[in-house]
C-alpha positions as CSV (number, residue, x, y, z in Angstrom):
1,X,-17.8,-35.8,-26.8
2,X,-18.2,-32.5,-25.3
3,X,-21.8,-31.0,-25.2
4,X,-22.6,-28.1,-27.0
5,X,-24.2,-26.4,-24.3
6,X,-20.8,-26.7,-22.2
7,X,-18.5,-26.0,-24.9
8,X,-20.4,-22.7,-25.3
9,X,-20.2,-22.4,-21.1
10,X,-16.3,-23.0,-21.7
11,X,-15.8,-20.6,-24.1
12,X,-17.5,-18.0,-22.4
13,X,-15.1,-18.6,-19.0
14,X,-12.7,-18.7,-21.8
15,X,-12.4,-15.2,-23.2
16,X,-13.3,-13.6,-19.4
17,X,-9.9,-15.3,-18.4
18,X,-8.2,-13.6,-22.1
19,X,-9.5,-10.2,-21.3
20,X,-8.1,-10.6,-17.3
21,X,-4.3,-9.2,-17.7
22,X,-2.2,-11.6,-17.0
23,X,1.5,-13.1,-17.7
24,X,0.7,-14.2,-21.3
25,X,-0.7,-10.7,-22.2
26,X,2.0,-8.8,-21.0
27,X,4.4,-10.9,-22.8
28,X,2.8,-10.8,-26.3
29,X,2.0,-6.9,-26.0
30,X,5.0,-6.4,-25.4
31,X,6.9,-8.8,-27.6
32,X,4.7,-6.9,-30.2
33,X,5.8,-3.6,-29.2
34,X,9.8,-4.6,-29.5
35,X,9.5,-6.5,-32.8
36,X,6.5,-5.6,-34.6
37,X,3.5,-8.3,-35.3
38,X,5.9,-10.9,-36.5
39,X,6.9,-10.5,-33.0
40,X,3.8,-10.8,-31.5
41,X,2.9,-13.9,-33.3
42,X,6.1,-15.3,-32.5
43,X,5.3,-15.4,-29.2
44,X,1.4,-16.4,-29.5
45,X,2.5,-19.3,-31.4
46,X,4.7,-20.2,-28.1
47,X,2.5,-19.8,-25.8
48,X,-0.2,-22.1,-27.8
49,X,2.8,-24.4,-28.2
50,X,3.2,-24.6,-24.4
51,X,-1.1,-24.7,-23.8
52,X,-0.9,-27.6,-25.9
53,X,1.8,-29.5,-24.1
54,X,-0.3,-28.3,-20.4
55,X,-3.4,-29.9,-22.1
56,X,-1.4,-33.5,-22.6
57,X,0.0,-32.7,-19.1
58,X,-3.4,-32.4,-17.5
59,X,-4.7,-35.5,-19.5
60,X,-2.2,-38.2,-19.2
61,X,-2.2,-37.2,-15.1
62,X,1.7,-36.0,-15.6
63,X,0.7,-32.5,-13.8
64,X,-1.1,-34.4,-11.2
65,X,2.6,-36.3,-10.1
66,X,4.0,-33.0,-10.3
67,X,1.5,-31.0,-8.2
68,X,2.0,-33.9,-5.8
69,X,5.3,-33.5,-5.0
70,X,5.5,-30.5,-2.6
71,X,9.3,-28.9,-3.9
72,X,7.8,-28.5,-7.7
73,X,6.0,-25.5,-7.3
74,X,9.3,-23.6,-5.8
75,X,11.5,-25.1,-8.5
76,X,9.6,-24.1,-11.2
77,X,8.8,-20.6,-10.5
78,X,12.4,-20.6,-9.6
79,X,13.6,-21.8,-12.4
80,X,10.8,-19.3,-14.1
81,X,12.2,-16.4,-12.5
82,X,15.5,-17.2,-13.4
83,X,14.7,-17.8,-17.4
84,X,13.0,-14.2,-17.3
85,X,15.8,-12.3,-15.8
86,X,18.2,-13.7,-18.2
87,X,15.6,-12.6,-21.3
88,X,15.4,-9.1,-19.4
89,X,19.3,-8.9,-19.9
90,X,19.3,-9.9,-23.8
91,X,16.7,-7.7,-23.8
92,X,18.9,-4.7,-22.1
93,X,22.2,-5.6,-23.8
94,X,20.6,-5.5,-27.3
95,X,18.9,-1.7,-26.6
96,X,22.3,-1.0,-25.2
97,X,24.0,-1.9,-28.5
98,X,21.6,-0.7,-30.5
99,X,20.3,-3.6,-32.4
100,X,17.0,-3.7,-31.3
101,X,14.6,-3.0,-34.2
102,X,11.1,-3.6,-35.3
103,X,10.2,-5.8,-38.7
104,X,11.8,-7.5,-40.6
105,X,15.0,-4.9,-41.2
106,X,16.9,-6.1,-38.2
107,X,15.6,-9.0,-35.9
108,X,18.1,-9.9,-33.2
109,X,15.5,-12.1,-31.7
110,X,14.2,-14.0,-34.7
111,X,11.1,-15.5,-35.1
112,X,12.1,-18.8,-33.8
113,X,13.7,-18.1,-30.7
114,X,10.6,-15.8,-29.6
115,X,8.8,-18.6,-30.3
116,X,10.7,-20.7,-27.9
117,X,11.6,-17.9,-25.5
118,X,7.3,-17.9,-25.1
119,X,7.1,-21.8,-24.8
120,X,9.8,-22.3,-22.4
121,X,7.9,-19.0,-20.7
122,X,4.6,-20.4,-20.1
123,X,6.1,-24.1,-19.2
124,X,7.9,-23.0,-16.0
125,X,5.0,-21.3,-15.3
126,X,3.5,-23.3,-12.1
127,X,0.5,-21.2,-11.8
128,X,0.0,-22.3,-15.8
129,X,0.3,-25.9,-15.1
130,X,-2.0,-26.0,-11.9
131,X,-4.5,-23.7,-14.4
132,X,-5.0,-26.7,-16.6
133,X,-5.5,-29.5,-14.1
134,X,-8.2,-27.1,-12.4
135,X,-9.6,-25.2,-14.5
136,X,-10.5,-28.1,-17.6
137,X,-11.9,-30.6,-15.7
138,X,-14.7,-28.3,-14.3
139,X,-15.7,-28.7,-17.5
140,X,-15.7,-32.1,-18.1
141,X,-18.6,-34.8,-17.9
142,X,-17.8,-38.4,-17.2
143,X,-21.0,-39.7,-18.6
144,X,-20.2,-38.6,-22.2
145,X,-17.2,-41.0,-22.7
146,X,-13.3,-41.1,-21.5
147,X,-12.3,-38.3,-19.5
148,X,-8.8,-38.1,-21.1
149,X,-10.5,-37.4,-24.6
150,X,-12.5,-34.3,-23.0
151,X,-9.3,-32.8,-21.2
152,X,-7.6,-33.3,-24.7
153,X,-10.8,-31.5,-26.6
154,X,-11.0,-28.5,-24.7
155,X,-7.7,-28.1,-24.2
156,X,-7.5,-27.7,-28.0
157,X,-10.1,-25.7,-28.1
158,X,-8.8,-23.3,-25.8
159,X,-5.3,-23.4,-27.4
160,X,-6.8,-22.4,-30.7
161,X,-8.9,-19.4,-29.0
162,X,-6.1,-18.1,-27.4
163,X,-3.8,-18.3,-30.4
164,X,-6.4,-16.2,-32.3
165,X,-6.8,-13.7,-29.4
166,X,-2.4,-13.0,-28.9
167,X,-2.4,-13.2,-32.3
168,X,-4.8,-10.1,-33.0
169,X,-3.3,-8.7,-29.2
170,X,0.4,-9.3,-30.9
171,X,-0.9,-7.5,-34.3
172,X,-2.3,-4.5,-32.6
173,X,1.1,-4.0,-30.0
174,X,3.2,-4.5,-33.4
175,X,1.5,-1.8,-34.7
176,X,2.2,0.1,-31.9
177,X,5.7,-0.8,-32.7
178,X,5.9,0.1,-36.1
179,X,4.7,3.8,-35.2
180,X,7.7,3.9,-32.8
181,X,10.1,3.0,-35.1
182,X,12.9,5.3,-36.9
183,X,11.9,7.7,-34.1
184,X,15.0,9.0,-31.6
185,X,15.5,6.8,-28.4
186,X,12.9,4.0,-30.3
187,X,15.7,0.7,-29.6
188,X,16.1,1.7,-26.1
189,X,12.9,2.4,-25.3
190,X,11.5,-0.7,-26.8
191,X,14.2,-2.7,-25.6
192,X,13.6,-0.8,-22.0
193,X,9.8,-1.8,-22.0
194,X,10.8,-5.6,-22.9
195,X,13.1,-5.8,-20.1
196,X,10.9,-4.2,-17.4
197,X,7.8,-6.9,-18.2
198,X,10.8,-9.4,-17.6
199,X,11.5,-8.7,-14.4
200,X,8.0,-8.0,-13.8
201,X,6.7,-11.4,-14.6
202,X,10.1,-12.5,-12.9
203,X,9.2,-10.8,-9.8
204,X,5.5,-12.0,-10.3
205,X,6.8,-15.9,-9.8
206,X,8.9,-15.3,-6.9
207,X,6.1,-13.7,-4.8
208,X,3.4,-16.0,-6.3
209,X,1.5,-18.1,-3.2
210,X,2.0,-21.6,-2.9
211,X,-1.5,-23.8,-3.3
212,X,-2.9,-24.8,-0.2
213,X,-2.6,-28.6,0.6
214,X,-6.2,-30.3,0.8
């Protein structure tokens, strides 16, 4: 079991990397912003999804294999880069036509698929899987039982903080999105704003630094 004393030490490293901006932020802000805090939550609920599957990653040594293998880290930002250039189009297309709206009136991404769009987001993500097998096992203490079981246990814990902070983050950008809405130029702008953190984050990938060999 983790001690109390370093579970308090985690969480504290925990909520400085949640107020850093970062790819996850960007994406439920503004997710929020284009469909309201169903939106938002959508995509927290994704990206804890995909934190979760990272955590088993990191414990059963499956990132490990991957990280070893020199070719991963270029496929899956890739890949990555690819996946968010296709969601800046949908996101395009549907301010183009007009059916972009926040709440539940219209919602041509539904709750579901933003769901997935942020899981699939956040598992291509090679920076997000090298995160997990460095950053959890600083925290980890061999002398208080199987190593496994600690990765597991604070990964948890940090899914669970970070789906309470994107959910509040979601509720406040959906807010934001609710003010926009019914005003002239709303859809495209919202649409606009979903697209351009798209091919932000897309460009973000391809530039991102490959980790030095040790």
């Amino acid at each position: 079991m983790i001690g109390l004393a370093t579970l308090s030490l985690f969480l504290l490293a925990v909520l400085a990397l949640f107020l850093s901006p970062g790819p996850n932020m960007a994406f439920v802000l503004s997710h929020g912003v284009a469909h309201g805090p169903r939106g938002g939550f959508a995509a927290a609920l994704g990206i804890t999804a995909a934190d979760l599957v990272h955590t088993l990653f990191a414990a059963t040594g499956v990132t490990a294999l991957v990280a070893a293998w020199p070719p991963s880290f270029d496929l899956l930002r890739y890949a990555g880069a690819l996946y968010l250039v296709w969601l800046a189009a949908q996101a395009l297309r549907s301010g183009i036509g007009g059916g972009l709206r926040v709440g539940a009136q219209a919602r041509p991404a539904g709750f579901g698929r933003i769901v997935r769009m942020a899981l699939l987001n956040n598992l291509v993500n090679p920076k997000a899987l090298l995160f997990f097998m460095v950053f959890l096992p600083q925290f980890v203490d061999p002398a208080r039982g199987s190593v496994p079981l600690q990765l597991v246990q604070l990964g948890v814990v940090l899914s669970m903080a970070a789906l309470a902070f994107n959910t509040l983050l979601g509720a406040c950008s959906g807010q934001v999105g609710r003010w926009l809405h019914n005003r002239p130029g709303a859809a495209r702008f919202q649409s606009g704003l979903l697209a351009a953190v798209m091919l932000g984050l897309a460009v973000r990938l391809l530039f991102l630094d490959r980790p030095s060999p040790r």
